[in-house]
N, C-alpha and C positions, 0 to 999 in steps of 0.2 A: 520115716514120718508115719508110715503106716501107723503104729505104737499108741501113737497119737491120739491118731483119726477116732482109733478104736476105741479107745480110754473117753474121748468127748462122747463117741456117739452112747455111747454105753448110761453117760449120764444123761442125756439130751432123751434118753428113750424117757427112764424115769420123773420129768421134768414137768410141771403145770403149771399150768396160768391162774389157776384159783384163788390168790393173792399176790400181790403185787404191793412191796415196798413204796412208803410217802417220794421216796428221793427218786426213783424210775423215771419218773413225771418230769425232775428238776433238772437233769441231766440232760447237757448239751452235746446229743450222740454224734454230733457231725467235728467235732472238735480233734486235730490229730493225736495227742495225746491224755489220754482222761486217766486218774488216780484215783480211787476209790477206797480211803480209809476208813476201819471200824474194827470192832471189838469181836473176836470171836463168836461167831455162832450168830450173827448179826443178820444174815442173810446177801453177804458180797456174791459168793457162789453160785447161787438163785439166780440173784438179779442177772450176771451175767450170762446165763445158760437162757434165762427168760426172753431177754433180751436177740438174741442169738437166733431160737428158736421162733418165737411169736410175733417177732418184730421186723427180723430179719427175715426169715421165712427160711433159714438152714442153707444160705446159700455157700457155694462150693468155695468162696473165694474169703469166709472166715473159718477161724482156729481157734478152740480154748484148748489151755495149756496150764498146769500147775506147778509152778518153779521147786515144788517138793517131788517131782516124777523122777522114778527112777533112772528116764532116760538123761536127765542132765548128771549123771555121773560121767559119762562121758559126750559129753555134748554142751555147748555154748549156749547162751540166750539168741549172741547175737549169728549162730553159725544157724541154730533153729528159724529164726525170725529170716535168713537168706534164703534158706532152700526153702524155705515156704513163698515167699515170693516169687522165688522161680519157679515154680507150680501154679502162679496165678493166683495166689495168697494175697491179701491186700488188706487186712483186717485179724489180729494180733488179741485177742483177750489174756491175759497172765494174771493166773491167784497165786494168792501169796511168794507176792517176789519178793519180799524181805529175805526171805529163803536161801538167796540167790547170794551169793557172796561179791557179786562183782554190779549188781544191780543199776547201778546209778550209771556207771561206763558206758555199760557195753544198750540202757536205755537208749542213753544217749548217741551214741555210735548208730543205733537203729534210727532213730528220729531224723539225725543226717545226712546217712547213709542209704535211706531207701523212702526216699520222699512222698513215693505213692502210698506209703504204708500206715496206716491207721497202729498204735498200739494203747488200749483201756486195761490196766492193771491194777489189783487191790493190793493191800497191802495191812499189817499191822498200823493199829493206830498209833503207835510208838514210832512210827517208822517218819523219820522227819528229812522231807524230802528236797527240801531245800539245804541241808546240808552234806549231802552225800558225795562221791566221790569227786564227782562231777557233775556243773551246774544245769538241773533242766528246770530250775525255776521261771526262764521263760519260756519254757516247752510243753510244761504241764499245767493244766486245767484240774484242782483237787476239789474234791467231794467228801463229805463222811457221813458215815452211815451209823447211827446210833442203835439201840435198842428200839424195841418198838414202844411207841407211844402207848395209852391207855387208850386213845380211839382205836390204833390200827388193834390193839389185842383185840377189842370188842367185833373187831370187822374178821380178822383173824379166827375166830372161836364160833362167832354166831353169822356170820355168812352177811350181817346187817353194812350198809353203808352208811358212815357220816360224814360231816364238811367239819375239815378246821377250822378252830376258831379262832381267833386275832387274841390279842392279850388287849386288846386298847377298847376290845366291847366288851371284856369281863363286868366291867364296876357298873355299865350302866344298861345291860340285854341277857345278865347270867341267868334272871329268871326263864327269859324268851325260851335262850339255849336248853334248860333243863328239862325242861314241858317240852320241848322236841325230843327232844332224847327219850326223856320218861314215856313216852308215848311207844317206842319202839321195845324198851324194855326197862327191870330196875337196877341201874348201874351199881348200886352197892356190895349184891354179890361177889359180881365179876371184880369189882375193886379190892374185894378183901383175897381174891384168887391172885389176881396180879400182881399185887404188893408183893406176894409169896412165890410165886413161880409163873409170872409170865412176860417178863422183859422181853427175852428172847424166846425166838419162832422155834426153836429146837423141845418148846409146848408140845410140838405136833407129836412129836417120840413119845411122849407118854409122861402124866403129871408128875404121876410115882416116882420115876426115875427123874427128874429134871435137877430137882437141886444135888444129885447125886451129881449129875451130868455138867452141872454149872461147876460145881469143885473142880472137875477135868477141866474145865476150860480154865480156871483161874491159876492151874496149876503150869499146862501150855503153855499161858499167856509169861509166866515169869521165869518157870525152867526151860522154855522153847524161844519166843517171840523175842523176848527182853533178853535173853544173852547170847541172840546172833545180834541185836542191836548193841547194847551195851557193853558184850564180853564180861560177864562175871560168872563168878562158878559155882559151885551146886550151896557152898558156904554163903553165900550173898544170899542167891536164893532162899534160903531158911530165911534167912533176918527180913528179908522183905515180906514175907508172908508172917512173921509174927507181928510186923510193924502194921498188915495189914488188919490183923485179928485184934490189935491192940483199937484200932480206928472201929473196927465194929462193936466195939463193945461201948465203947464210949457214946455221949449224951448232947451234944455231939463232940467230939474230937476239936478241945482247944490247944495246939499242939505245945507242949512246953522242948523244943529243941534239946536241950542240953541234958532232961532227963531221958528221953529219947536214944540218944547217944551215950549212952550211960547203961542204960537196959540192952542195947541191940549191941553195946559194943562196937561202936560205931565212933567218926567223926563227925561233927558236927553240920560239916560242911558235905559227907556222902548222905545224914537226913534228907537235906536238905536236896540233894540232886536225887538219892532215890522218887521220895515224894513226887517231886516233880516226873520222873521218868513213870511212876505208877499213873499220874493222871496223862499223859502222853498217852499211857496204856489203855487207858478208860476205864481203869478200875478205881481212881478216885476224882473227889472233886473238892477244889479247894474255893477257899472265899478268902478275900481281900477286901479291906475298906477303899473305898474311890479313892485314887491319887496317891496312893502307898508303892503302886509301883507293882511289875509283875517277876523280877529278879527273878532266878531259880537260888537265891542266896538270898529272899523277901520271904520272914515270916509268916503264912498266911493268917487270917485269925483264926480262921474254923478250915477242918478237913472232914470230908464225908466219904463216902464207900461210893460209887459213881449210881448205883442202882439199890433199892431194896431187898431184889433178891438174894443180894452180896450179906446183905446182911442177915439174911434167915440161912445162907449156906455156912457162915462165918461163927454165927451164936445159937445158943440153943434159945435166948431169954430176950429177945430184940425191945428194946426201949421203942413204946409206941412216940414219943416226939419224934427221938433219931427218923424212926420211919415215915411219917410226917415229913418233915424235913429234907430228907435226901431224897424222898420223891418229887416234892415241890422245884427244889433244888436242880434236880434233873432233869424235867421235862423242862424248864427254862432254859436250861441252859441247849440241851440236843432242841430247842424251836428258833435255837440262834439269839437269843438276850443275853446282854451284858447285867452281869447280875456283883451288885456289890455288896458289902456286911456295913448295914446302915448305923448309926446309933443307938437306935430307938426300931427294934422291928427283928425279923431275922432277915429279908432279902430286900434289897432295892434295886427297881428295874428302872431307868430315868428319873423322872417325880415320882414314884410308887412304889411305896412303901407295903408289903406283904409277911403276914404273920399267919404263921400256921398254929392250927390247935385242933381240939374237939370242939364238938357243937355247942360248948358252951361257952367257948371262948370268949374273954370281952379285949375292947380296944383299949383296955389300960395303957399299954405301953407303947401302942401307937396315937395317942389321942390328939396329943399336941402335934400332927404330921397333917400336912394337907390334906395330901392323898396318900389314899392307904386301903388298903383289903385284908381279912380277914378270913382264910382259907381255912373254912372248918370242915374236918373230919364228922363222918356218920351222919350227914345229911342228903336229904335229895335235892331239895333247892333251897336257896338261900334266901335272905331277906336286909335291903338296905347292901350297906358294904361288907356282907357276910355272904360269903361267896362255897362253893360246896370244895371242898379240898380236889375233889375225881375229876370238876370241868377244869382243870387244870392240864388235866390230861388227854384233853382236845385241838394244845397247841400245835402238835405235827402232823 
């Protein structure tokens, strides 16, 4: 175990509390089993060393462990997870256990098997955990960890603090909101930086190198992640990433299935589960009209790239709506809304109707809709149901 010990404490030296993840907060630490899904480079890793470290205060009787260490070549989860209790271990962290070929079992055999033992593990956000070998769907408590929001970049980058905002005060206190903010600094800059490189905290590494560094993860995520999930082989993989570069190019991506399947060489019916296993991955994000149903064999009507970044790593020439769009898009949905493809609009969140544009946008197309916002781009504050595109990005 020593191995171990060493390998954590090694990270633990390097470790700060100078930021701290929306979800830290949300998280019910006292829970025996906690899961921890997200997107590479998300910040799982942090949180749980944070946690560990400033919260826990390094006490002797927790363990971080990374199902990718060399020592499980020959060694168990569940033979590690014993001798550490028999050391008066009582508190189990494990990254990335997708990893882990036997994961769901030998969890479960722990949960069990050693009832004073706490074990909080991340995992690929592919990784679907109610279907695994074995059931701990009543064992586990899951969580997911999205990208960062446009508040937490700004709290991220500039050291400043802000409060989330509700979606339900946007249409009638977005003035309020922006005159607090614009007071602290002017959001626009930083919005035109983050659109382009700063979803993810792996910012801190350096601007220069980030969309180089996002490629790497995008590539992980489908030759690594996605085919200990899925099992497919380095041929898949190609087709998956042309299927992804095809969606970033696009204004936004209305998928036609059967040409799709035709270009990729593909089945109709593996479109259709790829897609779905890519947004599993959180690299994309689909829309559906209410009531059509969420089938992974259900056409969606639009599909989007899951973040903006995706799409300045993906093209050289990014369609400013697409970007618009998939950012809107996304911080709805990682704030937890259910978000549908309305008639008349691009997003419906309940009664509300949201259309993205530039600052000059008018409500054409939403006009005849009760309620309805209009998320315009290149503004500081808004005026009436003209809402700034960026406070959008104060949902999490």
């Amino acid at each position: 175990m020593e191995i171990l010990i060493e390998f954590q404490d090694r990270l633990l030296k390097s470790t700060t509390n100078d930021f701290r993840r929306y979800l830290h907060g949300q998280i019910n630490w006292k829970q025996r089993m906690i899961a921890i899904k997200g997107p590479r480079g998300a910040g799982k890793t942090t949180l749980f060393l944070q946690y560990l470290k400033f919260d826990l205060g390094l006490p002797s009787t927790a363990l971080y462990i990374t199902a990718d260490h060399t020592w499980f070549y020959n060694h168990s989860l569940l033979e590690t997870a014993t001798d550490w209790y028999k050391m008066g271990g009582r508190t189990l962290f494990i990254d990335e256990v997708h990893k882990y070929p036997q994961w769901s079992r030998e969890l479960k055999n722990i949960y069990d098997g050693l009832p004073d033992m706490q074990v909080v593990f991340s995992a690929s956000s592919a990784l679907d955990i109610y279907r695994g070998e074995a059931d701990l769907s009543r064992r586990v408590i899951t969580y997911t960890l999205p990208g960062l929001s446009f508040r937490e970049y700004l709290s991220f980058i500039t050291g400043k603090q802000f409060d989330h905002i509700a979606l339900a005060d946007l249409p009638t206190r977005h003035r309020d909101f922006s005159r607090q903010i614009l007071h602290e600094l002017q959001p626009l800059p930083f919005f035109k930086k983050y659109l382009q490189n700063g979803y993810l905290p792996i910012i801190a590494e350096g601007e220069a190198e980030y969309l180089l560094k996002l490629e790497q993860v995008v590539n992980a995520i489908v030759d690594v992640d996605l085919s200990y999930i899925a099992s497919f082989n380095a041929g898949t993989a190609i087709k998956i990433k042309k299927l992804l570069a095809v969606i970033a190019e696009s204004v936004p991506f209305k998928p036609n299935i059967a040409a799709l399947a035709r270009k990729l060489d593909m089945s109709r019916d593996s479109v259709y589960q790829y897609i779905y296993l890519l947004k599993d991955a959180r690299l994309l994000n689909v829309l559906s009209a209410e009531g059509s149903g969420v089938s992974t064999l259900q056409k969606p009507d639009k599909i989007y790239l899951e973040n903006t970044n995706l799409i300045h790593t993906m093209t050289e020439r990014p369609e400013t709506g697409n970007i618009r769009e998939t950012f809107l898009l996304g911080q709805l949905l990682n704030s937890g809304k259910v978000v549908y493809a309305p008639p008349a609009g691009d997003f419906q969140v309940g009664d509300m109707v949201i259309e993205a544009g530039g600052k000059n946008k008018k409500a054409t197309q939403v006009k005849d809709t009760l309620q309805y916002m209009i998320a315009a781009d290149d503004i500081e504050t808004g005026i009436g149901t003209q809402v700034p595109l960026w406070l959008f990005g104060f949902l999490y």
